[in-house]
Structure formats: structure tokens, C-alpha cells
C-alpha positions in Angstrom: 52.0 -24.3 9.4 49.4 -22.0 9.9 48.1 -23.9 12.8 51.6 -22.8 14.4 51.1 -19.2 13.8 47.8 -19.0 14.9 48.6 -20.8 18.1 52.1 -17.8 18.4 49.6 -14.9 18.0 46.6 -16.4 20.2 49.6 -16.9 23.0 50.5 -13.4 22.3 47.2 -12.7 22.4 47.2 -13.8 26.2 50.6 -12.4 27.2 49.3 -8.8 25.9 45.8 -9.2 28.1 48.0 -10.9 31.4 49.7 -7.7 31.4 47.3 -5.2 30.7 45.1 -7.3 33.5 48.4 -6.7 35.8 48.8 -3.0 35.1 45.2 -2.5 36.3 45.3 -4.7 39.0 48.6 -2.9 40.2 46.6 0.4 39.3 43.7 -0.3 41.5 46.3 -1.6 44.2 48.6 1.7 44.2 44.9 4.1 44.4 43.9 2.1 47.5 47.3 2.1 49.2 47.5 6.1 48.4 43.9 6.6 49.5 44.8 5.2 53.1 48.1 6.3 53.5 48.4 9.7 54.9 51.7 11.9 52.9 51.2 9.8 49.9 49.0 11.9 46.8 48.3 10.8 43.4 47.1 14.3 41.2 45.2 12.4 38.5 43.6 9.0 36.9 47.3 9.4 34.4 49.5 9.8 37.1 48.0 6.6 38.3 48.4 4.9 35.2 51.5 5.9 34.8 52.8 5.1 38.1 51.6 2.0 37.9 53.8 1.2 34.7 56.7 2.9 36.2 56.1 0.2 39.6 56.0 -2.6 37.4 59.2 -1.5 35.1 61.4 -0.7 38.4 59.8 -4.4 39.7 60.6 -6.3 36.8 64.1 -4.9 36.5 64.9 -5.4 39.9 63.6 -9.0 39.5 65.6 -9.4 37.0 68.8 -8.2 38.5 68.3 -9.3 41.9 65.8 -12.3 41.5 64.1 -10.5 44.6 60.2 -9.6 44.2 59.3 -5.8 45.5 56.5 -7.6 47.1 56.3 -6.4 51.1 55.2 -10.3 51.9 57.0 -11.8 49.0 60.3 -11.8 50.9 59.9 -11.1 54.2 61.9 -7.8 55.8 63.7 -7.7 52.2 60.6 -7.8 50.0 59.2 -4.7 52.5 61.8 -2.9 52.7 62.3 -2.7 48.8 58.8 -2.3 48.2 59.1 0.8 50.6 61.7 1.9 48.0 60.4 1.4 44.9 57.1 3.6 46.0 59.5 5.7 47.4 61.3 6.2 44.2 59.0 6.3 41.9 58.0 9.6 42.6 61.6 11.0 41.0 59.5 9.6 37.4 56.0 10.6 37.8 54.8 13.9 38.1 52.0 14.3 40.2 53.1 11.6 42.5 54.3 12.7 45.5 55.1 10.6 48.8 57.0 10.9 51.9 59.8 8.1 53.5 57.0 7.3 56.3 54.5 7.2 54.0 56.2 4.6 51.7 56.6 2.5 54.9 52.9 2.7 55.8 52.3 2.8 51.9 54.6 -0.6 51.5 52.6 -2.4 54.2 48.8 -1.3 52.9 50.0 -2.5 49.4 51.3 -5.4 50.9 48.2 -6.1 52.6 46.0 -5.1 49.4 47.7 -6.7 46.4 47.6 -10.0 48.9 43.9 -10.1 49.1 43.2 -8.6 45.0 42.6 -11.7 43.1 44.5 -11.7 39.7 47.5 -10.6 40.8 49.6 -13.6 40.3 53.0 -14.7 38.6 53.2 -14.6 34.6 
């Protein structure tokens, strides 16, 4: 029986690291897009961290309501345009993130563009 258990909390184990390796991949992916996209400003190394949490909770929520990815090339025009949103919005949670409608539009397509090429970005 302990065999089980150790086998629960070494998968937990796994689960934990997959999304603390997400949230820094989707960190690293957000400070690139708003480093190229002009009207888009992070303040600080938090806000980043915490916009990045914020993008995945509003990403995994509308996943789960929608089924639909906010990746700009996970679903074509749709996956864009909601990307586009979710940067868009996110800014209404984090202070110290500040972007404009045209720059979540550039901002959707750089991330796009970015998070395709970052390794370790993939699917749980």
C-alpha cells in the first residue's frame, strides 16, 4: 500500500513542477511579447508573475467553459482573437500592467509567434 502512495505523491510531485514549468514559460512568453509590442508595459518582475498566473487562470477557465484554447494559432481567427482578449483583459487584474486594444492585437500575434517556437509549452 505504500507503494501506491508513493507513486500519488511522486505524480503530484510532477503535476506541481508541469505547472510551475508552464507559469515560467508563459512568464518568459508574456515579457518578450511586451518587450516588442509597442502600448503594451509591464512595471515589474511581480507584475509579470502575476500576469502570468492571471493568463493562465482566465485560459484555463475559458477552456473549460468553451473547450476553446486562447492560443492565437491554436484555433485559427477564434484562438486570436481571444487571445487578443484575454491580454486585453487582464490588465483590469494586474496593476502595473497596462496595454492598449492595438497593442493586444500585435501583442496576441508576437505571443502567438513566441509561445509556438518556446519549447516546453505543451498540453498537461
Amino acid at each position: 500500500m505504500s507503494e501506491a502512495q508513493g507513486t500519488h505523491s511522486k505524480s503530484g510531485t510532477s503535476t506541481v513542477w508541469q505547472i510551475v514549468g508552464r507559469l515560467i514559460a508563459s512568464a518568459v512568453v508574456l515579457a518578450i511579447t511586451a518587450f516588442f509590442t509597442p502600448g503594451f508595459t509591464i512595471n515589474s518582475i511581480w507584475t509579470l508573475l502575476i500576469a502570468a498566473v492571471v493568463l493562465s487562470v482566465i485560459d484555463y477557465l475559458i477552456v473549460k467553459i468553451t473547450g476553446l484554447h486562447a492560443s492565437p494559432f491554436g484555433k485559427g481567427f477564434v484562438g486570436f482573437a481571444l487571445a487578443a482578449v484575454v491580454l486585453y483583459v487582464t490588465q483590469f487584474f494586474v496593476a502595473g500592467y497596462s496595454i492598449s486594444w492595438m497593442a493586444a492585437i500585435i501583442g496576441a500575434l508576437i505571443y502567438g509567434v513566441v509561445d509556438y517556437f518556446l519549447p516546453g509549452n505543451s498540453e498537461m
